[in-house]
Backbone bond lengths (Angstrom), bond angles and torsions (degrees), N, CA, C in turn:
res aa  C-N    CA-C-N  psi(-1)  N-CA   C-N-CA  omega(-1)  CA-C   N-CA-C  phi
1 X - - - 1.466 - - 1.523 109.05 -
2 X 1.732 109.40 126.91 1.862 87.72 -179.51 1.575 107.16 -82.85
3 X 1.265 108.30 -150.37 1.058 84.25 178.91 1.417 122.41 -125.19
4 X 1.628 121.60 18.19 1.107 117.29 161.05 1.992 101.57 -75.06
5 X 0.801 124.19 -8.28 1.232 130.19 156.33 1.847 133.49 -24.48
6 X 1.928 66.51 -73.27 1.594 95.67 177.17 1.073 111.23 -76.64
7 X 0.983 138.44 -40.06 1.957 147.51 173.46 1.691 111.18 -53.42
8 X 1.597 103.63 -21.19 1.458 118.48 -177.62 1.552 98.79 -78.33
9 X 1.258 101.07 -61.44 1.662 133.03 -154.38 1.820 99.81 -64.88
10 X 1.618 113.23 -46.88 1.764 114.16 -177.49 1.330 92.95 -40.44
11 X 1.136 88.34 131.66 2.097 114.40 158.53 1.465 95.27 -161.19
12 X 1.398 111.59 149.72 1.551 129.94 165.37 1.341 114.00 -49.61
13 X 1.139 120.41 130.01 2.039 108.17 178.89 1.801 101.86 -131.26
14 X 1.439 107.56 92.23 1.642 89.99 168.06 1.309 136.32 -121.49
15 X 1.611 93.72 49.23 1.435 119.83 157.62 1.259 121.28 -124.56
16 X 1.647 122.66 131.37 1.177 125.00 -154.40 1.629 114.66 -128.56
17 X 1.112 136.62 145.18 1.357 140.10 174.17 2.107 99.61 -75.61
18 X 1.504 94.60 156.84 1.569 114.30 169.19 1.658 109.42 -45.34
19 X 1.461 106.20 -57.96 1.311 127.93 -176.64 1.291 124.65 -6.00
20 X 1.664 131.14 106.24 1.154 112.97 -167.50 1.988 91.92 -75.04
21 X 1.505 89.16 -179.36 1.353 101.04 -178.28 1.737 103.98 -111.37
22 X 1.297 106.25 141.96 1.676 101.77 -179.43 1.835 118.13 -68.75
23 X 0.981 109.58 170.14 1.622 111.70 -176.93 1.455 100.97 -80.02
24 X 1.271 139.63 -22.65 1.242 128.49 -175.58 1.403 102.78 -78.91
25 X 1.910 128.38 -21.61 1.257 131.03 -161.66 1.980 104.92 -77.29
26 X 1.783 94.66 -33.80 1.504 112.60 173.43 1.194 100.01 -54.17
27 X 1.077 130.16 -88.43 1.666 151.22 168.69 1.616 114.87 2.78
28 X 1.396 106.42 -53.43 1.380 116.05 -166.08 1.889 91.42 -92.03
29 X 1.373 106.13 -52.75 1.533 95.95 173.86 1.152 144.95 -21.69
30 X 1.650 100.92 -45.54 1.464 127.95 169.50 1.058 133.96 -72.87
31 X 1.266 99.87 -42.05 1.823 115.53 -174.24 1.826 97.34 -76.59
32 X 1.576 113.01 -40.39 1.334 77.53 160.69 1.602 140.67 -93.83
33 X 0.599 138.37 12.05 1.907 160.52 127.76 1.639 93.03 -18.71
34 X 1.150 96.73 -114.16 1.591 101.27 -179.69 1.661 121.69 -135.13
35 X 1.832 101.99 74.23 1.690 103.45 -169.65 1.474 92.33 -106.54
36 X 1.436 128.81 177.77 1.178 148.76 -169.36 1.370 120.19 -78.03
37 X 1.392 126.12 100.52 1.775 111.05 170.17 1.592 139.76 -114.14
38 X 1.730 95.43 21.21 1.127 141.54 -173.76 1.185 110.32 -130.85
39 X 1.732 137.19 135.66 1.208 123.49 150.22 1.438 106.49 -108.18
40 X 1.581 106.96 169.22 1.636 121.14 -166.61 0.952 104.00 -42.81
41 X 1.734 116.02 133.62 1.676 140.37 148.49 1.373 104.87 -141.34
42 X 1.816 86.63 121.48 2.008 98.25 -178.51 1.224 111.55 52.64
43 X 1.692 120.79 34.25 1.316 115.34 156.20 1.706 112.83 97.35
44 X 1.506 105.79 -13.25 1.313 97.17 165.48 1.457 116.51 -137.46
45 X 1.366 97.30 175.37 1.809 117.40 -160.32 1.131 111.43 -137.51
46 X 2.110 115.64 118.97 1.465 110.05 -163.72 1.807 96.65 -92.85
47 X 1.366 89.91 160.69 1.881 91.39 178.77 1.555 97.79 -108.16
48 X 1.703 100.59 -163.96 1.701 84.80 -167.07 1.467 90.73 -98.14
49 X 1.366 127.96 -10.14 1.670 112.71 175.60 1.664 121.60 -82.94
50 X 1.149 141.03 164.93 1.178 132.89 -175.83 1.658 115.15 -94.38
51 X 1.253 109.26 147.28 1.741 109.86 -168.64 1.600 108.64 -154.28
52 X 1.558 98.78 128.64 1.427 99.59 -170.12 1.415 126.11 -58.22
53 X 1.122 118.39 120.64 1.909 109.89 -169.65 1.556 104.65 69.56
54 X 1.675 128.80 54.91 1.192 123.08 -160.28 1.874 118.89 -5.56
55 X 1.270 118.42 53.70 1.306 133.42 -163.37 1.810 110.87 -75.42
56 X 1.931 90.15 -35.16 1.620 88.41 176.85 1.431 113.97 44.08
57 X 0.951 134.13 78.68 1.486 167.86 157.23 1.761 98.98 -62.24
58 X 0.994 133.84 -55.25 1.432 128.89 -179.40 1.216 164.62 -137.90
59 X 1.553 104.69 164.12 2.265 81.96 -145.47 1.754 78.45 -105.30
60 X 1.499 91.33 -176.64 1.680 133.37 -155.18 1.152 105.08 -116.78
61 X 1.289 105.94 104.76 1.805 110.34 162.39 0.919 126.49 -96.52
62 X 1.751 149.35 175.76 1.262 127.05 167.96 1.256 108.76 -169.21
63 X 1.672 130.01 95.03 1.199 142.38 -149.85 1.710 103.72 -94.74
64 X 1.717 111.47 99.25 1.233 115.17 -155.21 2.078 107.01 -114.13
65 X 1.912 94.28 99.79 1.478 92.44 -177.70 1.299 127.49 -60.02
66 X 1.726 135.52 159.91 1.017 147.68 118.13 1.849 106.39 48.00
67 X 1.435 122.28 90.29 1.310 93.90 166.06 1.330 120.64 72.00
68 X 1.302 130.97 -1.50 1.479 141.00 173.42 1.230 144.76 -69.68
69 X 1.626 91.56 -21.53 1.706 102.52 173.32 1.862 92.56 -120.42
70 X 1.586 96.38 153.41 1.479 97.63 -160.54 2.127 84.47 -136.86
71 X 1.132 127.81 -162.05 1.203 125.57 175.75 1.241 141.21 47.30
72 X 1.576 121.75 29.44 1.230 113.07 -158.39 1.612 104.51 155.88
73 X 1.296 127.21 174.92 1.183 142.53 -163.83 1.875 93.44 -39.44
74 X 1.254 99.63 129.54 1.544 107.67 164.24 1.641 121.60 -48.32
75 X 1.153 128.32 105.92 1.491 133.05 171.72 1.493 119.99 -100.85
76 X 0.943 107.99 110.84 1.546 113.05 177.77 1.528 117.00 -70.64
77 X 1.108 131.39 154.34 1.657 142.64 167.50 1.812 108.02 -39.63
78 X 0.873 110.78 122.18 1.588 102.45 158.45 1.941 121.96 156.27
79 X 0.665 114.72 -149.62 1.792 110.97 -176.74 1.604 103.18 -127.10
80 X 1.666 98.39 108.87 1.722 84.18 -176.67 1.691 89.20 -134.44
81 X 1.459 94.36 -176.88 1.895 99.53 -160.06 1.541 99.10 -119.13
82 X 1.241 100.79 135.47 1.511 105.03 174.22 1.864 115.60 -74.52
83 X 1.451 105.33 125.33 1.193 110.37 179.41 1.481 127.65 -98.53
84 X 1.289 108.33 79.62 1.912 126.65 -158.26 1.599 85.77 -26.87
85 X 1.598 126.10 -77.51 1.203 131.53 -109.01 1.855 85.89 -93.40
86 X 1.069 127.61 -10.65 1.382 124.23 156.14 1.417 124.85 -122.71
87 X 1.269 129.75 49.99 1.291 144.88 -149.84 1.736 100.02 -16.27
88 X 1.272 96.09 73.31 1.936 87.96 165.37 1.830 100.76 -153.24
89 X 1.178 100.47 -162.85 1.091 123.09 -151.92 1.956 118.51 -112.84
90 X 1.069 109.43 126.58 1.673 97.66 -175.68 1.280 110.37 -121.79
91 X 0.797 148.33 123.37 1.838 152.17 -172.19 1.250 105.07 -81.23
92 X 1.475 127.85 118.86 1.378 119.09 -145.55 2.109 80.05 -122.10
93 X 1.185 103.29 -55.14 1.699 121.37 -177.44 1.506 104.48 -125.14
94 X 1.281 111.13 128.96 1.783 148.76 156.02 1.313 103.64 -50.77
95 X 1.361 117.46 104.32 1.741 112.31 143.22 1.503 106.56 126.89
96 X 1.173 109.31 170.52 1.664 108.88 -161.20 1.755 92.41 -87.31
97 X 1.367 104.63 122.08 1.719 95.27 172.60 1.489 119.61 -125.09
98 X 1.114 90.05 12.56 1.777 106.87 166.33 1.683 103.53 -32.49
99 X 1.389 118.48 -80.75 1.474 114.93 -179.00 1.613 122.70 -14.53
100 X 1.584 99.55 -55.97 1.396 130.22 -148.70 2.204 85.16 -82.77
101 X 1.086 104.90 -49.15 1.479 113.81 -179.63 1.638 102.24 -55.60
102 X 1.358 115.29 -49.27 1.652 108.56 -170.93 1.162 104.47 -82.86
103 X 1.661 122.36 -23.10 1.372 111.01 169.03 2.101 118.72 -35.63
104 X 1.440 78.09 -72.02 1.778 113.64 165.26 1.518 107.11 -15.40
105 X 1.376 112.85 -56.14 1.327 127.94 -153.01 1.969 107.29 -111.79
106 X 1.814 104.08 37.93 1.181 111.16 172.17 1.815 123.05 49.29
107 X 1.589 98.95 44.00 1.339 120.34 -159.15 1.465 132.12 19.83
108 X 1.433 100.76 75.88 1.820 112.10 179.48 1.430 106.05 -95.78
109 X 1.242 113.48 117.96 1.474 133.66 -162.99 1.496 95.46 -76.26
110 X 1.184 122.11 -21.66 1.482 112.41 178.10 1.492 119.15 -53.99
111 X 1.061 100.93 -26.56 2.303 112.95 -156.73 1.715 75.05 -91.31
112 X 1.334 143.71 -72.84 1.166 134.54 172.12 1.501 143.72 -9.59
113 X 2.065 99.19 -54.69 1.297 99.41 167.54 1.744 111.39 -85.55
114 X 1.477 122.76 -24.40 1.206 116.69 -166.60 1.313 111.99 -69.07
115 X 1.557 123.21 168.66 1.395 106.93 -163.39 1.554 113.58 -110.58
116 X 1.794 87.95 2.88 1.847 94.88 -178.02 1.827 102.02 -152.71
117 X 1.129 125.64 121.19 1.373 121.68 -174.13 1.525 92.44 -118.94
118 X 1.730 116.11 129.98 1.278 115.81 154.80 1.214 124.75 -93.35
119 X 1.253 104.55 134.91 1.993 104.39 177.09 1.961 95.93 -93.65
120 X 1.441 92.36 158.21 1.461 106.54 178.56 1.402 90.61 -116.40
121 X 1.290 132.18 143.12 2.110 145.44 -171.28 1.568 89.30 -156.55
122 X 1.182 91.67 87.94 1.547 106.55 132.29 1.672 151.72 -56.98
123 X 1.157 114.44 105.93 1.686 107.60 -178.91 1.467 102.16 -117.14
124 X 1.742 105.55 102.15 1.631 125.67 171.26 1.436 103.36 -29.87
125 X 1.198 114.77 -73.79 1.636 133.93 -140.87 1.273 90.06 -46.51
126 X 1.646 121.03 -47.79 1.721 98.79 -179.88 1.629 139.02 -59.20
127 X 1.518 99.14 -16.49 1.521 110.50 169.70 1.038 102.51 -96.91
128 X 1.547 138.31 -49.90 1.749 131.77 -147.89 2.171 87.92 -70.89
129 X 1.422 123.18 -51.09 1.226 126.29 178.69 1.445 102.76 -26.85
130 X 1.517 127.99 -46.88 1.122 108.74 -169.25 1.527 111.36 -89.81
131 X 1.132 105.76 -55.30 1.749 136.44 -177.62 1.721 108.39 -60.06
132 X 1.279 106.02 -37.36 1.410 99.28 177.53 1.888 103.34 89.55
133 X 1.300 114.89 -146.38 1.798 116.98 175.14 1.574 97.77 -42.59
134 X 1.121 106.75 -77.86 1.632 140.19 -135.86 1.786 81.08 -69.15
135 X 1.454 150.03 -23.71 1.279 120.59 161.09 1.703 109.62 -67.68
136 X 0.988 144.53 7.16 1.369 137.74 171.70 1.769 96.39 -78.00
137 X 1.011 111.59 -39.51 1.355 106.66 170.49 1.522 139.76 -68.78
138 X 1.575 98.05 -29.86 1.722 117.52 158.81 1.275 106.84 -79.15
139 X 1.231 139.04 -2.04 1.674 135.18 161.60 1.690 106.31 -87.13
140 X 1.244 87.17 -34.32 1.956 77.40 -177.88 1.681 111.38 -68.96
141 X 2.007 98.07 -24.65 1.699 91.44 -167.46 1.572 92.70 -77.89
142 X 1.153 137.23 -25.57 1.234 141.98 -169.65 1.541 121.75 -54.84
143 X 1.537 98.20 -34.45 1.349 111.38 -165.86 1.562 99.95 -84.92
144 X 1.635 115.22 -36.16 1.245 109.11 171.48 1.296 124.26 -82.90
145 X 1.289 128.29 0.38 1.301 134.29 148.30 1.618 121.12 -72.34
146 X 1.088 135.96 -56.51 1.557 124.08 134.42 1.597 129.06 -6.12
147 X 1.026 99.18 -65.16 1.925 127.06 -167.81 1.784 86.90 -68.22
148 X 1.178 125.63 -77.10 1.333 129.54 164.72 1.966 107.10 -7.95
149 X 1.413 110.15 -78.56 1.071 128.08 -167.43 1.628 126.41 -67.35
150 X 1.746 104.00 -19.42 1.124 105.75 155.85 1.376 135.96 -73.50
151 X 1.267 109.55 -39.37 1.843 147.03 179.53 1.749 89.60 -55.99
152 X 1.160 140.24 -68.53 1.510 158.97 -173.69 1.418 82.93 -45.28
153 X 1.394 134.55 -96.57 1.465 149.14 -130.33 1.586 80.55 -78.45
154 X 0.963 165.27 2.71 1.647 147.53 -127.46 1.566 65.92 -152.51
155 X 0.938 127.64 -93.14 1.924 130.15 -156.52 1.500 97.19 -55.27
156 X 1.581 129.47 -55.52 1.524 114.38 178.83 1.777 121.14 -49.84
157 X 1.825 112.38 -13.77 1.310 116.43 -179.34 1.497 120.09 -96.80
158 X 1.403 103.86 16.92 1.509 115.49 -143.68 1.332 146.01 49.64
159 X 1.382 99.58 22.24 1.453 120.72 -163.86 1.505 102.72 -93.58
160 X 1.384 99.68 -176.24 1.843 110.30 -169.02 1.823 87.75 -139.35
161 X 1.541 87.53 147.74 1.697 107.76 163.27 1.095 117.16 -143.82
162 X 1.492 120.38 155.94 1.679 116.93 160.01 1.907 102.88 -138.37
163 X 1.406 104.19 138.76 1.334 116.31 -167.13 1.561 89.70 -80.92
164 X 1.588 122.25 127.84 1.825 109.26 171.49 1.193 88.72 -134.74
165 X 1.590 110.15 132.03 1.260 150.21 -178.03 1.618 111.08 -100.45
166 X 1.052 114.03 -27.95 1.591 127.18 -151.72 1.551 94.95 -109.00
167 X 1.446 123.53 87.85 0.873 140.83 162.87 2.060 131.34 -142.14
168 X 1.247 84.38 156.37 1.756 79.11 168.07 1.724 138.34 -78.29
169 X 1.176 114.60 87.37 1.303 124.75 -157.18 1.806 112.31 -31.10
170 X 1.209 113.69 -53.37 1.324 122.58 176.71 1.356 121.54 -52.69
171 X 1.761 101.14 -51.30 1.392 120.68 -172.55 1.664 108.00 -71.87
172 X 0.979 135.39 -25.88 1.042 130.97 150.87 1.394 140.01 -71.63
173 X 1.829 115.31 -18.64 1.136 125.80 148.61 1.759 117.17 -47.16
174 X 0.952 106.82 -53.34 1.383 130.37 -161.19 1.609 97.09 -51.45
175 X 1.611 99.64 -62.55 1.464 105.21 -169.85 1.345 117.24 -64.63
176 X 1.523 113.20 -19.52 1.440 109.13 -178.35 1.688 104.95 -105.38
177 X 1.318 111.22 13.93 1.653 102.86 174.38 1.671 100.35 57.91
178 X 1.451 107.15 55.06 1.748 97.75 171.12 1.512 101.22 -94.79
179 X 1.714 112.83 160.61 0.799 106.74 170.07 1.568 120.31 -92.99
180 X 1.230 130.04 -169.10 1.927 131.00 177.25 1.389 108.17 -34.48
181 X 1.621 114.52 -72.97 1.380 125.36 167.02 1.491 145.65 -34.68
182 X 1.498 98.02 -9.68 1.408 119.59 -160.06 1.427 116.71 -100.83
183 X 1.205 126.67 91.28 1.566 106.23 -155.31 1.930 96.75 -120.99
184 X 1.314 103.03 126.62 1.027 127.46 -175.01 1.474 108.54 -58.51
185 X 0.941 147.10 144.18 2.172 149.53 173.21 1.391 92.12 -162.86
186 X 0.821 174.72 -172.72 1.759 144.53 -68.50 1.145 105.98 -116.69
187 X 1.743 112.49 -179.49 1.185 137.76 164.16 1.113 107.66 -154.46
188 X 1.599 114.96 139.91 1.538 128.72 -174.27 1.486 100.93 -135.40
189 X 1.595 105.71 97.46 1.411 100.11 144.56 1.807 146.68 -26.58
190 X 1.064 158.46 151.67 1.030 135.89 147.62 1.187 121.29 -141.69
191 X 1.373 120.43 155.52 1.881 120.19 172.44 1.793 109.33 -172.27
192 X 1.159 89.05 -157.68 1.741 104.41 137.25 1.061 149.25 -103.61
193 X 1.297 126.23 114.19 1.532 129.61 -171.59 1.317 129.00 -54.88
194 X 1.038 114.09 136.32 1.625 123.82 -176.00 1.632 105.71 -56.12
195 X 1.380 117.48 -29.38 1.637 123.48 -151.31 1.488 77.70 -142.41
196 X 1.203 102.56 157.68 1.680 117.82 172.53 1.578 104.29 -176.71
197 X 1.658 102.48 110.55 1.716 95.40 159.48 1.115 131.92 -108.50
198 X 1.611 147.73 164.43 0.866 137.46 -165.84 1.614 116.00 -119.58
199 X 1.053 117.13 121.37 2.141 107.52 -179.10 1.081 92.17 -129.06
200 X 1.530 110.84 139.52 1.486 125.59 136.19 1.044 151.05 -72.95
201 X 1.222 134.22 136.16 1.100 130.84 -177.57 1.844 136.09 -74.91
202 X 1.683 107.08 116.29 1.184 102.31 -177.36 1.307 114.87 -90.21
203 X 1.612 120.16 158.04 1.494 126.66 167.16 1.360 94.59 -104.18
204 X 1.800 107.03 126.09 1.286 118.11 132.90 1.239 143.27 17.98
């Protein structure tokens, strides 16, 4: 799919098939979120989303149910953190917490049926330190530059997303064991969609 394609094709999807998702679908999920497309010079490393003062303000969660990833290295149930600077994976919490996540999120059945929801956790202090107020505001554009980039790679994989905003800030701390600093701003379901249409793209 190119990708004026995919830019056609994004729509919100928060209905999801059983279907586990393959390990290469994890893989690519992530890396575009926040994976590496730069390696180190003078100590730093650009990702593929954009960030004010490459400051990167935020890490990658990814609350992975029951049986969900199929194709590839065995993954167990649980809440693990995406690790930009070696594109892998760390198992932070044991066990399917999807329930406990949609609880969080004023019970949206979407995070439930999907088989992998990423949270976006923000920690200000690394942007506001530089930026002062006004980086709280380059974290918000950040997140929708992210959010952008997941939605794209998710429809080019045939996959489905929905951006959820509408959650309980704490209660979702809780479930993911964040710490003070850690402030939760999205969650993206993911899978396969129940419904899927397809348009092409015309030129002008």
């Amino acid at each position: 799919m190119s990708l004026e394609e995919a830019i056609l094709n994004r729509s919100s999807k928060r209905s999801f098939k059983k279907d586990p998702l393959k390990f290469e679908h994890l893989s690519i999920i992530l890396w575009s979120a926040q994976g590496l497309v730069e390696s180190k010079k003078q100590g730093l490393a650009k990702r593929v989303a954009p960030s004010a003062g490459a400051t990167y303000p935020f890490e990658v969660f990814v609350a992975i149910g029951e049986n969900s990833i199929c194709e590839g290295p065995q993954i167990i149930s649980g809440i693990y953190k995406y690790i930009s600077e070696e594109h892998s994976i760390k198992l932070k919490l044991e066990g399917d917490k999807r329930d406990d996540l949609a609880r969080a999120a004023y019970s949206q059945n979407s995070i439930v049926q999907a088989p992998i929801s990423i949270i976006l956790v923000a920690k200000y202090e690394i942007t506001t330190q530089v930026y002062g107020d006004r980086g709280i505001r380059y974290v918000h554009f950040e997140a929708g530059h992210i959010g952008q980039n997941i939605y794209l790679m998710a429809t080019a994989l045939g996959l489905g997303t929905v951006a959820i905003g509408a959650f309980d800030d704490d209660a979702v701390s809780e479930v993911l064991h964040l710490e003070k600093e850690e402030k939760p701003l999205y969650i993206f379901p993911i899978g396969f969609p129940k419904s899927i249409s397809k348009r092409s793209f015309d030129l002008f």
